[in-house]
N, C-alpha and C positions, 0 to 999 in steps of 0.2 A: 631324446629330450634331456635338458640339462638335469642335473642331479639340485634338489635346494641346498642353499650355503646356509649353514648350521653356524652362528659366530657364539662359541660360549665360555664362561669363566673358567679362568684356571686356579681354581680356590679348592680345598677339599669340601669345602659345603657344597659343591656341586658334580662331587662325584657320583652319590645315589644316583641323580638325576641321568646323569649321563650312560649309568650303567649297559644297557640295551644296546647304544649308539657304540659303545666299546668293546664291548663284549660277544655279541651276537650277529646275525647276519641284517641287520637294520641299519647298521650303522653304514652298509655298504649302499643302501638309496639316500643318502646325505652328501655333502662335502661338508666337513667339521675342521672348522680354524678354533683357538684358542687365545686368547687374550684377557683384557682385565675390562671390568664393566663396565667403566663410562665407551671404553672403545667398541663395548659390544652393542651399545647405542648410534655410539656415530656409522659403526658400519650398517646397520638397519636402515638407518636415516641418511646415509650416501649411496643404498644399493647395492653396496660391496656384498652384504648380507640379507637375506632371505627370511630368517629367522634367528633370533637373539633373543639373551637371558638376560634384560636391560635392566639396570636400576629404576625404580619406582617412578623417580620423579622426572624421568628423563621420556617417559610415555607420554607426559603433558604435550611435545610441540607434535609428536607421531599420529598423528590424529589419522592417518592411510593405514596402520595396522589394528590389528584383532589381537585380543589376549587368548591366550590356552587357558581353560579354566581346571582348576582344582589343583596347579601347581604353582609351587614357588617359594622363595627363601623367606622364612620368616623364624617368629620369634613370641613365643607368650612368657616367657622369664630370660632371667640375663641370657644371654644368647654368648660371651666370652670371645668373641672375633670383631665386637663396633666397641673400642675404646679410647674413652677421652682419659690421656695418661699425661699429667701434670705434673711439673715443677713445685707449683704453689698452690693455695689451698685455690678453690674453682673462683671465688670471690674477687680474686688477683689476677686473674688469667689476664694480659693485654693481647698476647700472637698466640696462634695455634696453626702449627704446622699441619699440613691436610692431607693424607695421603691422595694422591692423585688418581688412585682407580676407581674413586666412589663420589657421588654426589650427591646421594639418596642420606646416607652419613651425615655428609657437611651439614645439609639442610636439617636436619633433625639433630646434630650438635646446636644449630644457630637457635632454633626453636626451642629448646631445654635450655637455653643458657639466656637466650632472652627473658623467655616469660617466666618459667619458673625457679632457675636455679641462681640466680642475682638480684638483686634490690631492683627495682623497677627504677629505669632512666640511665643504669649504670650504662658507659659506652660500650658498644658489642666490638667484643674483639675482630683485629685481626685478623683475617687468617689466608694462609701462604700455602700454596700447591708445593708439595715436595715428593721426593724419593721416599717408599717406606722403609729408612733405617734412623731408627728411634734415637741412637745418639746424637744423631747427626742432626734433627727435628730440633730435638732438647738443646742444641747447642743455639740454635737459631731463637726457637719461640717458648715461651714460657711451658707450652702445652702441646700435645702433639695428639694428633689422628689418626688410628692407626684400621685398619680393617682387616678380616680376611686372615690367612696363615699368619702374616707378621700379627699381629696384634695376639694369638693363641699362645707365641711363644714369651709374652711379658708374663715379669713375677710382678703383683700385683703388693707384693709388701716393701718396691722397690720407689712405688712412688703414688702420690695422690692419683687416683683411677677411679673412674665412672665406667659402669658398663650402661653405654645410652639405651639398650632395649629395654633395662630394668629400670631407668630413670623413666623412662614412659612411659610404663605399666605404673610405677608406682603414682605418678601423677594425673594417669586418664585410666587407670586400671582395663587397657585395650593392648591386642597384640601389635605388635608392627609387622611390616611386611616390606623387606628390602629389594628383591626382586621379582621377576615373572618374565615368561617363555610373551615375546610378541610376534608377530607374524606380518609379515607384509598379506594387502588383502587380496595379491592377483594369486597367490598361492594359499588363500584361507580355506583348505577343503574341510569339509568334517570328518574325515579322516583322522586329520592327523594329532585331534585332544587325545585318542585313544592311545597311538604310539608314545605320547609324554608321557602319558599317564602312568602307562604302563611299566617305563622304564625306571619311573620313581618308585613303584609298586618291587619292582625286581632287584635293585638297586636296597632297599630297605630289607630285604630277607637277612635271617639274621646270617646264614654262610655266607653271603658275599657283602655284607658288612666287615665279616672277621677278614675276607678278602681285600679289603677297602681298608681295611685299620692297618694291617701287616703292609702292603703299596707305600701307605702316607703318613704311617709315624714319622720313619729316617727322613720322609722327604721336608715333614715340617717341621721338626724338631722335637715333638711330645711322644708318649707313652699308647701305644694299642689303645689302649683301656680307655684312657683323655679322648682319643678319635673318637671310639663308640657311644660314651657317654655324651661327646659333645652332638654327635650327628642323631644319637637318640635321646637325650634330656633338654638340649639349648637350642638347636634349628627343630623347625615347623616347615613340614615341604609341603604345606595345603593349601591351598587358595578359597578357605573356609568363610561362609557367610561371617562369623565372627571376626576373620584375617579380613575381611574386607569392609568390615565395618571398622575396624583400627585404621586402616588406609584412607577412609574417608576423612577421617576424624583430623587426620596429620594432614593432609592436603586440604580442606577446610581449617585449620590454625594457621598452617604456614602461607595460607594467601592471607588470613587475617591483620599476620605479624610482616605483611612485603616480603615474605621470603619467597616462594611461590606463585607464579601464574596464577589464575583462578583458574579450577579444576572440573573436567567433566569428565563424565561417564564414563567408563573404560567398556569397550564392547569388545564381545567375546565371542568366538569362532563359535559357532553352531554345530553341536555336537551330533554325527550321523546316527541314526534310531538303531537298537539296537536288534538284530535279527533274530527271530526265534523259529520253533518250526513250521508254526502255525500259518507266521508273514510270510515263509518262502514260498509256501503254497500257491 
């Protein structure tokens, strides 16, 4: 029997996750590819993949998959990896260069900048799919989009910058939640919540954090210390009634504002019962 095809980001916010799948002998019942998130959607949604670590808003048309419950990228305060880093003050913004691996982002840049962060009526920007390298963005559009490792590596005293998760909170006082594990549903056993779960569970210990910071300071360009504060103070890897009560909230506004499909249910793999001595009796 084939092995499932694992499609997931290659970001450090999702190294915890992956930990088990790299580290241990699980990762040998997978085939694991690596790419950047909107791709980890389309290969879900072409078949190429099995299972994916899709951006939020990209579950809307996946309506044949099942969420993994209780994991996933998120955020209850600035989160330092979703920034809108400007030219001019946000009031001026006309183009905003987008990075192209995200569109969980864009949509919730559009939605802070429509309703709340501009006079009402002002024109909604621009905004232009580009490569994430920030000069090159800035040279283009007033404003740039940045996600993920690039965005960790801006200095924030070099230019007007919003971190969009703390523009969120401060305006719906609710977490966001950028991604989640989907699952195509010929392969949705209950099984496999436990193996994700798990891996975030192993992945978060605090030695193979120290593991995980020493891997991917040099690779991103920050400080040990900046890794583990980021992966333990700014990401939320839970899929918490609370995280999903922010999720609803951003996909109810953002059909409100046309940015968004209207939005249903997210259905969730059906977690196997858990065995004790008593059941195997």
């Amino acid at each position: 029997m084939a092995r499932p095809r694992i499609s997931a980001i290659s970001f450090l916010n999702t190294a915890p996750l992956m930990w088990d799948f790299e580290h241990t002998p699980v990762g040998q019942r997978f085939e694991i590819s690596y790419t950047i998130p909107s791709l980890c959607a389309a290969a879900l949604r072409d078949g190429v993949a099995d299972i994916g670590l899709i951006p939020a808003v990209t579950y809307l048309p996946l309506r044949a998959c099942a969420v993994i419950p209780d994991v996933a990228l998120a955020a209850r305060v600035p989160v330092r990896s979703i920034l809108l880093v400007s030219k001019v003050p946000v009031e001026q913004i006309r183009s905003v260069a987008s990075d192209t691996s995200s569109r969980t982002s864009v949509a919730l840049c559009r939605l802070l900048l429509k309703r709340w962060l501009r006079a009402p009526g002002t024109p909604e920007p621009q905004f232009r799919g580009m490569e994430p390298q920030l000069p090159n963005m800035l040279k283009s559009c007033d404003a740039a989009l940045l996600i993920g490792d690039s965005a960790l590596r801006v200095n924030p005293a070099d230019y007007f910058v919003l971190d969009l998760s703390a523009e969120w909170h401060r305006f719906t006082g609710r977490p966001f939640v950028f991604a989640f594990w989907a699952v195509r549903k010929e392969i949705a056993s209950p099984e496999l919540p436990e193996i994700f779960q798990r891996s975030k569970e192993d992945g978060l210990r605090p030695e193979n954090l120290d593991r995980i910071a020493s891997a991917w300071a040099p690779r991103v360009g920050i400080t040990e210390q900046q890794v583990k504060s980021y992966l333990t103070e700014n990401i939320c890897f839970d899929l918490s009634v609370e995280n999903l009560s922010g999720l609803q909230l951003f996909f109810d506004l953002a059909e409100e504002e046309c940015i968004l499909p209207k939005p249903f249910p997210l259905r969730f793999i059906e977690v196997a019962p858990v065995r004790t001595a008593q059941s195997a009796d």
